[in-house]
LUMDO-686364 format. One record per residue (C-alpha): chain; z, x negated, y. Coordinates in steps of 0.1 Angstrom, whole numbers, plus 2048, in hexadecimal, padded with zeros to 3 digits. Example, Ala and Ser with C-alpha at 12.3 -4.5 7.8 and 13.67 -1.06 7.14 Angstrom:
2
kette A; z 84E; x 785; y 7D3
kette A; z 847; x 777; y 7F5
# end
This chain:
579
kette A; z 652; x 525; y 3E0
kette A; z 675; x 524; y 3E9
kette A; z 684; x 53A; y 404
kette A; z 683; x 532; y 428
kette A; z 6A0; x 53B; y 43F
kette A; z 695; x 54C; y 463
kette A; z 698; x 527; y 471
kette A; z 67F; x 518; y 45C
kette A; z 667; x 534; y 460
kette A; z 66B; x 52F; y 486
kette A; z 662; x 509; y 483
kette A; z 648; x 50B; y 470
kette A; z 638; x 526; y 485
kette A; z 63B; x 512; y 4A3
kette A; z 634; x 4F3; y 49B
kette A; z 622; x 4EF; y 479
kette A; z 60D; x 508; y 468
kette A; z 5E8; x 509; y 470
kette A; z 5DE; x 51D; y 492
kette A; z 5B8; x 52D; y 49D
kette A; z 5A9; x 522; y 4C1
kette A; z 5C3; x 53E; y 4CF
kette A; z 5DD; x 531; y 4C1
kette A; z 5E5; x 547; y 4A8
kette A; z 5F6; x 543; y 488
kette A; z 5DE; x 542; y 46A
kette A; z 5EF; x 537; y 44E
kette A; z 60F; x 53D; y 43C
kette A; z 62C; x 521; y 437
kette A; z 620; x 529; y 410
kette A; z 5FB; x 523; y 419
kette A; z 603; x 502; y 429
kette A; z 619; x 4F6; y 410
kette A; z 5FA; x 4FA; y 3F8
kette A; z 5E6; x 4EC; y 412
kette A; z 5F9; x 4CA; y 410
kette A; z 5FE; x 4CB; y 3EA
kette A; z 5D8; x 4D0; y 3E7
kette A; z 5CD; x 4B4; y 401
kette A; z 5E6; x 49A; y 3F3
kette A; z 5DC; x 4A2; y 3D0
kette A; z 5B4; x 499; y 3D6
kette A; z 5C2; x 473; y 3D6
kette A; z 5C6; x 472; y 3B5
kette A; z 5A5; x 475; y 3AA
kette A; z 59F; x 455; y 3BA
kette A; z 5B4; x 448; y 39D
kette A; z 5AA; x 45E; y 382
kette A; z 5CC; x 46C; y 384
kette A; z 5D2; x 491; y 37D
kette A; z 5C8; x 4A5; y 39F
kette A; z 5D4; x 4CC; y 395
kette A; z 5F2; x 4C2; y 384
kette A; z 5FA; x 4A8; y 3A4
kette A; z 5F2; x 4C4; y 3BB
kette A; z 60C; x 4DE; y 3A9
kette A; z 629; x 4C1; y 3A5
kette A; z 628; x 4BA; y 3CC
kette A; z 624; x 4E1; y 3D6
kette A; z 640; x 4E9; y 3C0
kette A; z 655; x 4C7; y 3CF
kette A; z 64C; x 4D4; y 3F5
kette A; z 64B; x 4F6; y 3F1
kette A; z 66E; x 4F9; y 3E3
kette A; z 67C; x 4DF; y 3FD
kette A; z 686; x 4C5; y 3E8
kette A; z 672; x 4AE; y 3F9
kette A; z 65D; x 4AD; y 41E
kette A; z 646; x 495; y 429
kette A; z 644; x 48B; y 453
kette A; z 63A; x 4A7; y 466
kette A; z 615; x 497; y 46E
kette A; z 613; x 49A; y 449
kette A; z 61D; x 4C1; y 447
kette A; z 605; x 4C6; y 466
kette A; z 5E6; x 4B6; y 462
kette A; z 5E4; x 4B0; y 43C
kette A; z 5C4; x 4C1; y 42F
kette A; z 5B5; x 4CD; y 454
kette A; z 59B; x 4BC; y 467
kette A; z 5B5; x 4A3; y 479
kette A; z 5C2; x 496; y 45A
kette A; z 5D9; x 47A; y 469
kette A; z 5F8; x 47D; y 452
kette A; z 610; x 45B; y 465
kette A; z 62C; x 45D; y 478
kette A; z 632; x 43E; y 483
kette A; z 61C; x 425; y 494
kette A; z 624; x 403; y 4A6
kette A; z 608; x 3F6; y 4BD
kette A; z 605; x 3D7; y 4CD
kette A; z 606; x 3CF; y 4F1
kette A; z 5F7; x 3AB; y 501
kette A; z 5FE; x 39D; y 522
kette A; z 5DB; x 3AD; y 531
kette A; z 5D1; x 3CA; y 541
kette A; z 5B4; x 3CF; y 522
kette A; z 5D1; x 3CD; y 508
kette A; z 5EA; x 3E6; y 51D
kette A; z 5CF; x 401; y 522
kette A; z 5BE; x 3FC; y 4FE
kette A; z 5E8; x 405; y 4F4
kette A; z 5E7; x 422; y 50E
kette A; z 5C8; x 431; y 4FF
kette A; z 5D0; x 426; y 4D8
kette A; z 5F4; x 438; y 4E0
kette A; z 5E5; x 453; y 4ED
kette A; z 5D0; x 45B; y 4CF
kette A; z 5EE; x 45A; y 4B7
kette A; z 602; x 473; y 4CB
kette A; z 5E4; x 489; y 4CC
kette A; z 5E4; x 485; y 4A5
kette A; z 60A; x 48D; y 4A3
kette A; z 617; x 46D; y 49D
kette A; z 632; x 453; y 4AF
kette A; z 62B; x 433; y 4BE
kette A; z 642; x 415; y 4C2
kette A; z 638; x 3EF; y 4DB
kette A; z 649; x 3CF; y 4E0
kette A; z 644; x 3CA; y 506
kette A; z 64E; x 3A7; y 503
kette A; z 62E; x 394; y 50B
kette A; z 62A; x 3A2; y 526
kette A; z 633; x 38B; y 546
kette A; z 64C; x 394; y 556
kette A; z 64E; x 3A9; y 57E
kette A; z 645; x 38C; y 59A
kette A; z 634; x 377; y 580
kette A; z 60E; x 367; y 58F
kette A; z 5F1; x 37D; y 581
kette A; z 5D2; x 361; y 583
kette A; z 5B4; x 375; y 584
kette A; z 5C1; x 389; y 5A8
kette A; z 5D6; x 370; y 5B7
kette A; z 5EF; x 38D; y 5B0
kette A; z 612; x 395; y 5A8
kette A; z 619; x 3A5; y 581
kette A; z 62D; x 3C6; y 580
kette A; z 641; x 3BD; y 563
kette A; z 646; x 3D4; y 543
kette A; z 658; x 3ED; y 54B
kette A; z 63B; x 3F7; y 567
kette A; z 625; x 3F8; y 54C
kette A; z 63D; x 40C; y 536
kette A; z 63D; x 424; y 54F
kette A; z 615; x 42B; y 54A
kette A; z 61B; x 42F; y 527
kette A; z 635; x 444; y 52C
kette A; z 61D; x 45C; y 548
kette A; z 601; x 45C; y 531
kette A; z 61A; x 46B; y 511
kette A; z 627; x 484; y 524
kette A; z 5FF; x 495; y 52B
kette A; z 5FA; x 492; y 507
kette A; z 609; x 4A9; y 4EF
kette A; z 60D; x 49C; y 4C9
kette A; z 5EF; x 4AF; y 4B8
kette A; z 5F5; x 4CC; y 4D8
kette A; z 614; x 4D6; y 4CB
kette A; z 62D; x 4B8; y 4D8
kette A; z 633; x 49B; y 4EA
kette A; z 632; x 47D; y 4E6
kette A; z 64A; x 463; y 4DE
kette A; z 64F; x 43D; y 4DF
kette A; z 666; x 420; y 4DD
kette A; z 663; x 404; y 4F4
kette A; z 66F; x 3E5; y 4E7
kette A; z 67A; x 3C6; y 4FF
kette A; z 684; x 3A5; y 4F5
kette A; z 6A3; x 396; y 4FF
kette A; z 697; x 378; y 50D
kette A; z 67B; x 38C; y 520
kette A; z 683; x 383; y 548
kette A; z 682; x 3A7; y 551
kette A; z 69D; x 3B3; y 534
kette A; z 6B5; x 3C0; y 54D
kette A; z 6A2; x 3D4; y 562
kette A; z 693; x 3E1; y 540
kette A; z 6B9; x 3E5; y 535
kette A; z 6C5; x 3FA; y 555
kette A; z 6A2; x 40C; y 55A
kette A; z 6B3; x 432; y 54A
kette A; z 6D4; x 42B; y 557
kette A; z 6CB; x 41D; y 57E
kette A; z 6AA; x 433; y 582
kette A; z 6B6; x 44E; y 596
kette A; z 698; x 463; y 584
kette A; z 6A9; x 475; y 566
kette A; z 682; x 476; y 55D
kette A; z 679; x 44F; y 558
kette A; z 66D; x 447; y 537
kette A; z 675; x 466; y 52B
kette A; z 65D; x 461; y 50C
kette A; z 671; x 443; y 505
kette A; z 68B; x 438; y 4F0
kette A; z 692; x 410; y 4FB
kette A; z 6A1; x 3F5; y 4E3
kette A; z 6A9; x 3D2; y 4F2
kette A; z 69E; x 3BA; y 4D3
kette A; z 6B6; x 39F; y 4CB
kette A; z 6B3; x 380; y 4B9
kette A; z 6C9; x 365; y 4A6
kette A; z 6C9; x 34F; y 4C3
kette A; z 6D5; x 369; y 4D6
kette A; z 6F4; x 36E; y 4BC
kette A; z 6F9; x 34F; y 4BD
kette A; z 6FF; x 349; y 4DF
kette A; z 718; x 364; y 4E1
kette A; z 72D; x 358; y 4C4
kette A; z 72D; x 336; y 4D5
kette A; z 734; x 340; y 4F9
kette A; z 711; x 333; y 505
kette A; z 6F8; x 338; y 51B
kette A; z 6D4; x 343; y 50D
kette A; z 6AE; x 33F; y 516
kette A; z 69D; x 355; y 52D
kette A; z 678; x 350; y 525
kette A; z 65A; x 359; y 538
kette A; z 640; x 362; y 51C
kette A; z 620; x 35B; y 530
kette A; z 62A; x 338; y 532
kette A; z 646; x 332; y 51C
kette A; z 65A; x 31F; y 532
kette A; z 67C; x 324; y 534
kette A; z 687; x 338; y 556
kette A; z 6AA; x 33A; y 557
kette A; z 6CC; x 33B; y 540
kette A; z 6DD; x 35E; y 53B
kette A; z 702; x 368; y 52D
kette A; z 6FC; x 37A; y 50B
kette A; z 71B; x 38C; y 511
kette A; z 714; x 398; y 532
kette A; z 6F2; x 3A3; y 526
kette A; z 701; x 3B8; y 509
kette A; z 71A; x 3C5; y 524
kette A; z 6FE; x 3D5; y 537
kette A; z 6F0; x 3DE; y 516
kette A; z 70F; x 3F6; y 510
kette A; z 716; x 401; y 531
kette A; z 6EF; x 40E; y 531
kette A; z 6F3; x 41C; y 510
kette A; z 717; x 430; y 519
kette A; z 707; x 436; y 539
kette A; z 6E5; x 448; y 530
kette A; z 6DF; x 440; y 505
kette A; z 6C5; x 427; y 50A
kette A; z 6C0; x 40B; y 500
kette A; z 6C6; x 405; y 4DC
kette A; z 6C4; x 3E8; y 4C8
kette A; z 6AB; x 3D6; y 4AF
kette A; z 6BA; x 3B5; y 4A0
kette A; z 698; x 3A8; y 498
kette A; z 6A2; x 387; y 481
kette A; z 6B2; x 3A3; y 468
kette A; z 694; x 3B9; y 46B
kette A; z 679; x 39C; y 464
kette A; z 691; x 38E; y 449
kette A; z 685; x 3AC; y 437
kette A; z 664; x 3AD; y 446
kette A; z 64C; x 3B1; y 421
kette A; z 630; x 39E; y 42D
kette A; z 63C; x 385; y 446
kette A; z 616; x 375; y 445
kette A; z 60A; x 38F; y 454
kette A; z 625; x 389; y 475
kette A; z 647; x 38E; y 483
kette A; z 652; x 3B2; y 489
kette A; z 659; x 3B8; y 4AE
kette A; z 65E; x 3DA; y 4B3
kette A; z 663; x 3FC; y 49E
kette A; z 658; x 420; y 49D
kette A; z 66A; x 43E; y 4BB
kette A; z 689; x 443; y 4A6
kette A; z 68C; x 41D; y 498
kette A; z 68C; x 424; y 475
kette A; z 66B; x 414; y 469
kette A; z 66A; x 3EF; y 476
kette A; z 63F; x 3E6; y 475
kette A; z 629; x 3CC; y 482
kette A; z 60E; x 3D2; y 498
kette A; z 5F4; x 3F3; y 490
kette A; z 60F; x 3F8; y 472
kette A; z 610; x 41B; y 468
kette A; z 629; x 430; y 451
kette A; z 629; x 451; y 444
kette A; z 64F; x 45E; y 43E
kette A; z 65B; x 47A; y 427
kette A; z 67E; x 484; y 41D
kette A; z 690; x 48F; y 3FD
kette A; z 6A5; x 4AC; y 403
kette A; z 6C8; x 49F; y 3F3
kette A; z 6D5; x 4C5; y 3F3
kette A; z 6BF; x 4CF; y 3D7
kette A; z 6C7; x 4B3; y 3C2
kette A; z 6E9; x 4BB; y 3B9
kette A; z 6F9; x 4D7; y 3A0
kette A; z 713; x 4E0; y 3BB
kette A; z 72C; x 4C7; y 3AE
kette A; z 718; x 4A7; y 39D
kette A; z 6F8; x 493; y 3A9
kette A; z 6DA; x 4A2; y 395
kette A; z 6CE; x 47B; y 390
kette A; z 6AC; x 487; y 37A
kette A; z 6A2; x 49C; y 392
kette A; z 6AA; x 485; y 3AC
kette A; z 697; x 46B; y 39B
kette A; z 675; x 482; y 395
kette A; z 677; x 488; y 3B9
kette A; z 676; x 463; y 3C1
kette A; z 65A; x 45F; y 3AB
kette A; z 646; x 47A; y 3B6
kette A; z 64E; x 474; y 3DA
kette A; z 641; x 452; y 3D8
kette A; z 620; x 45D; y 3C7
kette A; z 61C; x 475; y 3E6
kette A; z 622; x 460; y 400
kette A; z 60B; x 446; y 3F0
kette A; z 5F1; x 461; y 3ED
kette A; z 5F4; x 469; y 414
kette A; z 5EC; x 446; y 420
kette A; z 5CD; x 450; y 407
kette A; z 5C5; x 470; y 419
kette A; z 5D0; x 461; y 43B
kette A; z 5B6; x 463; y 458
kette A; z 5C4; x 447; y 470
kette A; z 5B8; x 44C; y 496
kette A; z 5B5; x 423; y 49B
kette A; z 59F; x 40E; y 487
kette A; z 5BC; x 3F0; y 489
kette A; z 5D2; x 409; y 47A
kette A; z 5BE; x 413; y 45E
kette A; z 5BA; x 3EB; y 454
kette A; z 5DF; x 3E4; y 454
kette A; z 5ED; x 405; y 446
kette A; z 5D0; x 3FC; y 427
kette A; z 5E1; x 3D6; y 425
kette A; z 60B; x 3E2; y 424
kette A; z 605; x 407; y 41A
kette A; z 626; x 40D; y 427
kette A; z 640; x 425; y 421
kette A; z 65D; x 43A; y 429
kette A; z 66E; x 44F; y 412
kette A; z 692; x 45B; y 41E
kette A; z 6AB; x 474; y 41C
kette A; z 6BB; x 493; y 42A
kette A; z 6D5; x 4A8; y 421
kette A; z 6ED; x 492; y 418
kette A; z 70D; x 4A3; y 427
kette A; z 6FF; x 4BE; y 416
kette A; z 704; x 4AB; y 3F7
kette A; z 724; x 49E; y 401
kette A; z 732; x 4C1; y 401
kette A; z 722; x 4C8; y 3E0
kette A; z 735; x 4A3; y 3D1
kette A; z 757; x 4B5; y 3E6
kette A; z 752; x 491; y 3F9
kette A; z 761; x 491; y 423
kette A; z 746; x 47C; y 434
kette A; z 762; x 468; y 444
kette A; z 76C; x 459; y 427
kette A; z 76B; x 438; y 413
kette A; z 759; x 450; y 3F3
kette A; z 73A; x 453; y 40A
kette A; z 737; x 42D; y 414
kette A; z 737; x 427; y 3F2
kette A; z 724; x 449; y 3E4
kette A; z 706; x 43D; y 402
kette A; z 704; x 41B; y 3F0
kette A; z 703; x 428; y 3CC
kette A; z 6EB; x 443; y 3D8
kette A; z 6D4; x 42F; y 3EE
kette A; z 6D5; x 414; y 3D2
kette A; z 6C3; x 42D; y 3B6
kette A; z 6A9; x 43A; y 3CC
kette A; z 6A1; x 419; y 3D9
kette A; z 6A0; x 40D; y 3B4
kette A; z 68F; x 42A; y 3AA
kette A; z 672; x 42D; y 3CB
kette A; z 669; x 407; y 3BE
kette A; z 665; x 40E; y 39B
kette A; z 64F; x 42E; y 3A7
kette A; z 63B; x 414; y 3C0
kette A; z 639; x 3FA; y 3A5
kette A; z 62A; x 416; y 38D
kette A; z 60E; x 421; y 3A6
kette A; z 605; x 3F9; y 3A7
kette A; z 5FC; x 3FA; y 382
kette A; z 5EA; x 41B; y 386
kette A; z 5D4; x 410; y 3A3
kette A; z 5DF; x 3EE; y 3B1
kette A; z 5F9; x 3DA; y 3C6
kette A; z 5F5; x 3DD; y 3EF
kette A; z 5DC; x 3C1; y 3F5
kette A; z 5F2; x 3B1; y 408
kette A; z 60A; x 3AF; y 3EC
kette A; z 605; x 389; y 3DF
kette A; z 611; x 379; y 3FF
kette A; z 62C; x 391; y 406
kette A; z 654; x 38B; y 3FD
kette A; z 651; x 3A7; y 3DF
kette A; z 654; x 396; y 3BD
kette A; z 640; x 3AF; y 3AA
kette A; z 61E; x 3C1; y 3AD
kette A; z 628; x 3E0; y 3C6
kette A; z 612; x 3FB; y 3D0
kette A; z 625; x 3FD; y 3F5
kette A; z 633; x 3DF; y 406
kette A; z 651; x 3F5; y 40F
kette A; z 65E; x 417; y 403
kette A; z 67E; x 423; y 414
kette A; z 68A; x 42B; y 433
kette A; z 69F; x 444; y 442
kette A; z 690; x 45C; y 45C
kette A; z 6A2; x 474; y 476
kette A; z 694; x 490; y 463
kette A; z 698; x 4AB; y 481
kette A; z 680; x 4C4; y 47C
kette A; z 67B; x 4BE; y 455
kette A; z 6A0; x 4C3; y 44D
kette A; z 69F; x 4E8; y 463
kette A; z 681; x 4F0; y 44D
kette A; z 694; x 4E6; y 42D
kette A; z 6B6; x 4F3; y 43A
kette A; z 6CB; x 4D5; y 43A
kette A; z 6E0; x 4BB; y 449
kette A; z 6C7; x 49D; y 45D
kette A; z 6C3; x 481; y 449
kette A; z 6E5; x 46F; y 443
kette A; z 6F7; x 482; y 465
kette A; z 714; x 494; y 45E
kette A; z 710; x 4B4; y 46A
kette A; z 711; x 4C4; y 492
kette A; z 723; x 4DD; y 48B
kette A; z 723; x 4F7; y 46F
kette A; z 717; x 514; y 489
kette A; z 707; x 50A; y 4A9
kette A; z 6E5; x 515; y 4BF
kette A; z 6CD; x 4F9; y 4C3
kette A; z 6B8; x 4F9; y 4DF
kette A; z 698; x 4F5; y 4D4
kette A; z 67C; x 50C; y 4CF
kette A; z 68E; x 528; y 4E3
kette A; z 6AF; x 523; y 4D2
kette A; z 6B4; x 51E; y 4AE
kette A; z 6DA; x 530; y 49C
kette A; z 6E3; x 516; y 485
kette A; z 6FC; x 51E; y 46A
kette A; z 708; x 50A; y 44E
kette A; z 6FD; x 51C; y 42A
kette A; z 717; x 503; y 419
kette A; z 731; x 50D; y 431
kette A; z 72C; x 533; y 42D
kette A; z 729; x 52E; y 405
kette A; z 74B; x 520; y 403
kette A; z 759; x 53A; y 41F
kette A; z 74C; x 553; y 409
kette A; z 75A; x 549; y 3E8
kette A; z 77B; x 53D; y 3F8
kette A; z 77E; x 560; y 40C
kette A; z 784; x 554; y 42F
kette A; z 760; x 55B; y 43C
kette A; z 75C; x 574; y 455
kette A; z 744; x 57B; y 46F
kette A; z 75C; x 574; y 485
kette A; z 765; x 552; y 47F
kette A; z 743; x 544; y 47C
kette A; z 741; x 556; y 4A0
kette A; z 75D; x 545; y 4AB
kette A; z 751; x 521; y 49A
kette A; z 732; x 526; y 4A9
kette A; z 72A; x 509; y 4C3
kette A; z 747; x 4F5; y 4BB
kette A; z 74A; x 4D3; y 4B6
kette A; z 75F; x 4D4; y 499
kette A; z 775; x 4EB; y 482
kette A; z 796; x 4D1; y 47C
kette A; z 7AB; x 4E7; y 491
kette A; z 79E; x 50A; y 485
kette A; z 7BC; x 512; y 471
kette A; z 7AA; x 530; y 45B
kette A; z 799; x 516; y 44A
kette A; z 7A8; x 503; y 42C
kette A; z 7B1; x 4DE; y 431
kette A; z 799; x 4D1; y 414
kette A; z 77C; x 4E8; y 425
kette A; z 781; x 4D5; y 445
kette A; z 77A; x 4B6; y 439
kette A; z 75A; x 4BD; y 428
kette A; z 750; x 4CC; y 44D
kette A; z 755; x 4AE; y 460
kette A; z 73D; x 4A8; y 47E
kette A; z 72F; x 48F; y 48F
kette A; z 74C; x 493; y 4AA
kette A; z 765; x 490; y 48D
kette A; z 756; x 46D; y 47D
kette A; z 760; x 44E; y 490
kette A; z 748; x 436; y 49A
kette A; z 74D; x 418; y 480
kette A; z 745; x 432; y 466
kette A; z 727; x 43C; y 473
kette A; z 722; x 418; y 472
kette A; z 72E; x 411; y 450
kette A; z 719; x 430; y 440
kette A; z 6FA; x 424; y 456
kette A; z 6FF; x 400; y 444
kette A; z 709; x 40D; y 421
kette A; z 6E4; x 41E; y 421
kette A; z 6D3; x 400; y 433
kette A; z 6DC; x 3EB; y 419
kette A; z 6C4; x 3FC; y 3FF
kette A; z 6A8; x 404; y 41A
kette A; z 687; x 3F2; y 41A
kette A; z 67F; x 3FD; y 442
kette A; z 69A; x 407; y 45C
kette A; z 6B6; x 421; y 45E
kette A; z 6B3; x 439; y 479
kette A; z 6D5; x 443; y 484
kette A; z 6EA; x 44B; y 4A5
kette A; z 70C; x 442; y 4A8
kette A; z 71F; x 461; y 4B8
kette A; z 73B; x 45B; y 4D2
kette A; z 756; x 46D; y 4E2
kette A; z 752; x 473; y 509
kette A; z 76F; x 45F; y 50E
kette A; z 760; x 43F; y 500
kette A; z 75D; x 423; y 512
kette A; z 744; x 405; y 51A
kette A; z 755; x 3F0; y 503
kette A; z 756; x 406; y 4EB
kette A; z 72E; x 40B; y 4E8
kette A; z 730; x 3E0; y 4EC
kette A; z 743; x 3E1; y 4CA
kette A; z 72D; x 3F7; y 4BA
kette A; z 710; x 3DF; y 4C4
kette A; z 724; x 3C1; y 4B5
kette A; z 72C; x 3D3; y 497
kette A; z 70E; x 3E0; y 492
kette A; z 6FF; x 3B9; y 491
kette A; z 71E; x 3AB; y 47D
kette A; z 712; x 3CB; y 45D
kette A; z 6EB; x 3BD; y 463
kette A; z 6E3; x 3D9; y 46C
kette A; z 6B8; x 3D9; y 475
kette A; z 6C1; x 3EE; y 496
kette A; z 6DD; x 406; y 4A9
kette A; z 6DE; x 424; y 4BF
kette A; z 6F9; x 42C; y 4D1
kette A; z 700; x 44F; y 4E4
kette A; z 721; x 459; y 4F6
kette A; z 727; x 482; y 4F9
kette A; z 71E; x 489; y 522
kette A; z 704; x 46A; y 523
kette A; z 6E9; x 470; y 53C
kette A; z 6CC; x 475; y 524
kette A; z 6BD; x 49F; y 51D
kette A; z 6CF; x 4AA; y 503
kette A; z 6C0; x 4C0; y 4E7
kette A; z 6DD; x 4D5; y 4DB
kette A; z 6E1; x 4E1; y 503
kette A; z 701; x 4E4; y 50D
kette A; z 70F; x 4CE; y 4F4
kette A; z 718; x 4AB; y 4F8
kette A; z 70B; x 49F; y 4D8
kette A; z 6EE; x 48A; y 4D5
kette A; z 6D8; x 494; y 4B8
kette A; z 6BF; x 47C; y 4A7
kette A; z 69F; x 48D; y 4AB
kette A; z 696; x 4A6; y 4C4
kette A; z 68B; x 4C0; y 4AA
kette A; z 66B; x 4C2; y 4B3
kette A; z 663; x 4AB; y 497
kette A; z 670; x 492; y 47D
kette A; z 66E; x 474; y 492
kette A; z 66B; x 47B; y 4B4
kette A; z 67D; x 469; y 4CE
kette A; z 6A3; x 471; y 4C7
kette A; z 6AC; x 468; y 4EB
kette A; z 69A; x 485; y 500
kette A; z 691; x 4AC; y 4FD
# end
């Protein structure tokens, strides 16, 4: 097993390894890396595949770090629970049956450690006639509010809580009151379990390019209820967003241009950190290649890379195998798509291996040729398992050309606890800072081994300087450092916003799911400057968008910082928006 750092060992203490009735530890992050390697193995046998030497190839990929699955996955694997997804998407009707059966459905996945996301949008709207009372409907965010009460009393497999995204279409009646609800509630607290994305559509596009009025549809009848100015509806989009972080974006004509299995329905809404784009009681387990360890400190280690791929795949596949889902719906449609999510982390860490600033034009194009091989590659590993034991059944009628074991394979994931286990960089972020606290978990000292390594060897490292980095928000005008070491250090703070945008894009394009990733601004920024990013984001097709501006209302999980972080650190996909 490969060493872990004090911060790792605190993680997994907390949050992962196997605890009796008192909640004491019982096992050792060694026992339950073995514990996973052994449970995912058994699949194999199902397949007449080789379980021991299965069982010592994924110990050897987890244990050393070179690869994580989701944290549900690292929990649960081989206990009685046994629920190994992240990410769910559940469906919610305009009746009270459908709302609650979502309420107590959502429930159950939190209490087995995973995520949930709901389009709200057939729901009528607040006013609208309910028949059966003579009544008056509450409208969606109401009900959003019930979810959101119920995920707060129930902690993710009694160790977290909950999270969701709530999804509203743009044509929904009620979209600005669901736009303002964080910004105008005077309750810091509402929907705190939440992250919100308005869901936008071609018609909606187009009427903005045009200068036009669009559609305002009530969805319990269909009939059209008034007109509404695109562009003042994406202004209140970005002044909620610069205001308090929420709400995002899905552009949903991109997303269900991509949807594999378009006969099985349109997409409407994602997972809590957008990344993995699913149709109703869809479910996805995640995992992430640590790009770190697949370099020789100067070049890309491209075998290695690609036997990671490979056996990645093979253990993700595995999972939905060994997968217990809490929802019988789920189990049906996760056995039709057999979905997945392999991403990355550690890939500033890589960057600073290549000698590569992330704000640079290298790292557009490095993400594209990267993203390109182990897209390439997680297909050819999917395509493999199809001849060994057969395509997804819904395979035929879907958009992929060849027999596939997984209708998708890649996506890239926050990573926030995983990459603190595997001591690296989160997913495709540059970096906080290269020695900060994070306040999670009583207080985590973060510092940058890369950083230190090249201090070391360059013999400007002293105690005192990473003291005196410590908690910044960058090192450009720390004038001990060398010029060159600088820029491999760069921050979020230091990366302008396009990039973000153009790095976020340059992955997309070779991503079978979503991207999850925030785009960091300045204090200072403006309105218009969030309204930008939202156009720019649409104009690069972009599947969705987060936006957070330094000082925005919403709990922050570095404390005292200003920085939004994608993922609360709790877990690999939690809601990126709250503590």
């Amino acid at each position: 097993m490969g060493s872990l750092d004090s911060v790792a060992e605190t993680v997994l203490h907390r949050r992962y390894l196997q605890q009796d009735e008192e909640g004491t530890v019982i096992e050792t992050p060694d026992e339950m890396f073995h514990r996973v390697a052994s449970n995912l193995a058994r699949a194999e046998a199902q397949f007449g595949g080789d379980v021991e030497t299965t069982e010592e190839r994924f110990y050897e990929a987890i244990s050393n770090l070179d690869f994580l699955p989701n944290s549900p996955t690292l929990m649960n694997a081989g206990t009685e629970l046994q629920q190994l997804a992240a990410c769910f998407v559940l469906p919610v009707e305009d009746s009270i049956e459908s709302i609650f059966t979502a309420v107590k459905q959502t429930a159950l996945i939190h209490q087995s450690g995973g995520g949930t996301g709901f389009s709200f949008s057939r729901l009528r709207p607040e006013g609208d006639i309910v028949k059966k009372t003579g009544g008056v409907a509450s409208g969606p965010v109401s009900f959003m509010k019930i979810f959101d009460a119920a995920t707060e009393q129930i902690k993710q497999g009694g160790r977290r809580r909950g999270a969701n995204m709530g999804v509203l279409d743009v044509i929904h009646p009620d979209i600005e009151k669901f736009i303002a609800v964080k910004s105008d509630d005077d309750n810091d607290d509402v929907l705190r379990n939440f992250n919100l994305s308005v869901a936008t559509t071609a018609e909606f596009w187009e009427a903005y390019a045009s200068d036009d009025s669009y559609e305002i549809i009530n969805p319990r009848t269909g009939a059209v209820v008034r007109r509404a100015d695109p562009d003042a509806i994406l202004d209140q989009i970005s002044e909620a967003a610069w205001e308090a972080g929420d709400p995002g974006m899905l552009f949903l004509d991109t997303i269900n241009e991509h949807n594999p299995t378009p006969q099985l329905g349109r997409i409407e809404a994602t997972n809590p950190c957008g990344e993995v784009p699913e149709l109703p009681y869809e479910a996805c387990i995640l995992g992430s290649i640590n790009l770190g360890h697949h370099t020789d400190g100067e070049e890309v280690d491209w075998e290695k890379l690609r036997e990671t791929v490979h056996l990645a795949v093979r253990f993700l596949d595995n999972a939905i195998e060994m997968s217990e889902f809490p929802v019988p719906e789920i189990e049906e449609m996760v056995t039709k798509t057999r979905r997945l999510g392999l991403g990355v982390m550690g890939f500033q860490d890589m960057l600073v291996d290549l000698r590569i600033p992330y704000f640079s034009e290298d790292t557009v194009e490095f993400a594209d040729e990267l993203m390109t091989f182990i897209h390439e590659e997680s297909w050819a590993a999917s395509r493999q398992l199809a001849d060994e034991r057969e395509p997804f059944p819904a395979w035929e009628d879907s958009i992929r050309e060849g027999p596939m074991r997984n209708a998708t394979t890649t996506t890239i994931a926050p990573t926030g606890s995983i990459s603190l286990i595997a001591d690296c960089s989160a997913s495709i972020e540059p970096i906080y800072n290269v020695a900060y606290t994070k306040q999670v978990m009583g207080g985590l000292e973060i510092i940058n081994d890369r950083f230190v390594d090249i201090a070391t060897d360059r013999g400007f490292y002293s105690d005192e300087l990473i003291e005196d980095l410590h908690g910044r928000t960058t090192i450009q005008d720390v004038e001990e450092i060398p010029d060159d070491v600088k820029l491999l250090f760069q921050t979020a703070h230091d990366v302008p916003a396009d990039h973000h945008l153009r790095v976020q894009a340059a992955f997309q394009e070779h991503v079978d799911n979503a991207v999850s990733k925030t785009v960091n601004l300045p204090q200072s920024a403006s309105v218009d400057d969030v309204k930008e990013i939202f156009l720019s984001a649409h104009d690069l097709d972009l599947k969705g968008i987060t936006v957070f501006r330094s000082g925005a209302k919403s709990e922050q999980v570095l404390g005292e910082s200003p920085l939004k972080e994608e993922c609360v650190g709790e877990c690999d996909y939690v809601a990126p928006r709250q503590e």
